[in-house]
C-alpha positions in Angstrom: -19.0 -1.1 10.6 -16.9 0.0 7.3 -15.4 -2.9 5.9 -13.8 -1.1 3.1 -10.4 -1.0 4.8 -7.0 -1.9 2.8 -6.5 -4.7 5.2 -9.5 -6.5 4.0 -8.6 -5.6 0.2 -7.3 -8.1 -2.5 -4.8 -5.2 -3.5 -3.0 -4.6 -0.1 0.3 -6.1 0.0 1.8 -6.3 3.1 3.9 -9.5 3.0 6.5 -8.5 0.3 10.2 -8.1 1.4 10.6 -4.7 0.5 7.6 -3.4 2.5 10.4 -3.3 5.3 12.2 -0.6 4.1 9.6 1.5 4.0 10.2 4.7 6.5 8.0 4.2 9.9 5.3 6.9 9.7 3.7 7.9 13.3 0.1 7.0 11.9 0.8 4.4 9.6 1.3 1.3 12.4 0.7 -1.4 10.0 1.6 -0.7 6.7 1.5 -2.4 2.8 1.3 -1.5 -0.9 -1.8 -0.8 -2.3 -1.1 -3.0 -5.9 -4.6 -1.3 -7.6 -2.6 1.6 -8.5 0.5 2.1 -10.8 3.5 2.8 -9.1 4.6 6.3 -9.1 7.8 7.4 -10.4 10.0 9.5 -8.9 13.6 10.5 -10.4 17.1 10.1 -8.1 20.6 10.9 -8.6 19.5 10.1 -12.7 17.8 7.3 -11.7 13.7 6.8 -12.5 12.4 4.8 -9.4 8.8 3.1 -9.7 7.2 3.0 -5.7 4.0 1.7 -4.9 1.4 3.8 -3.2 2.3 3.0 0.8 -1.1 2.1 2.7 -2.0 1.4 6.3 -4.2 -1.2 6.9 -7.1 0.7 8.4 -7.4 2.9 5.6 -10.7 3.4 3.8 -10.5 3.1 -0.1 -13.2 4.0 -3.0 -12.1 1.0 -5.0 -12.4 -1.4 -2.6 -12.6 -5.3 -3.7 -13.1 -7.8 -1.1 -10.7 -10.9 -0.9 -11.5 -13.8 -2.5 -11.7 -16.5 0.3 
C-alpha cells in the first residue's frame, strides 16, 4: 500500500475557506491545496493572482512528508 498520498501529507490543505470555490473537477472528488509549493501567479483583468497548486487527496507526491501526529 502507497502511503504517499496528499491526504496523508503535512502540506495538503483541505480545511481553508477558500478551498470552496475551487471549480468541481470530475476526478478530483476530494480536493485541497498542496502548501509545499509556491503559489502560482496568473494575471487577470490587470490583476496578478497568487493560487495554490489544487490537489486531490489520493494523489501520489515525490515530496511527501508524513504528518506529525
Amino acid at each position: 500500500m502507497i502511503i504517499n498520498r496528499c491526504k496523508n501529507c503535512t502540506w495538503f490543505d483541505d480545511q481553508h475557506p477558500s478551498v470552496q470555490f475551487v471549480p468541481k473537477i470530475e476526478w478530483k472528488t476530494h480536493t485541497g491545496f498542496c502548501r509545499k509549493k509556491r503559489p502560482n501567479v496568473t494575471g487577470h483583468k490587470g490583476w496578478h493572482i497568487g493560487i495554490q497548486p489544487i490537489m486531490d487527496a489520493d494523489e501520489f507526491c515525490g515530496e511527501f512528508r508524513m504528518e506529525d501526529s
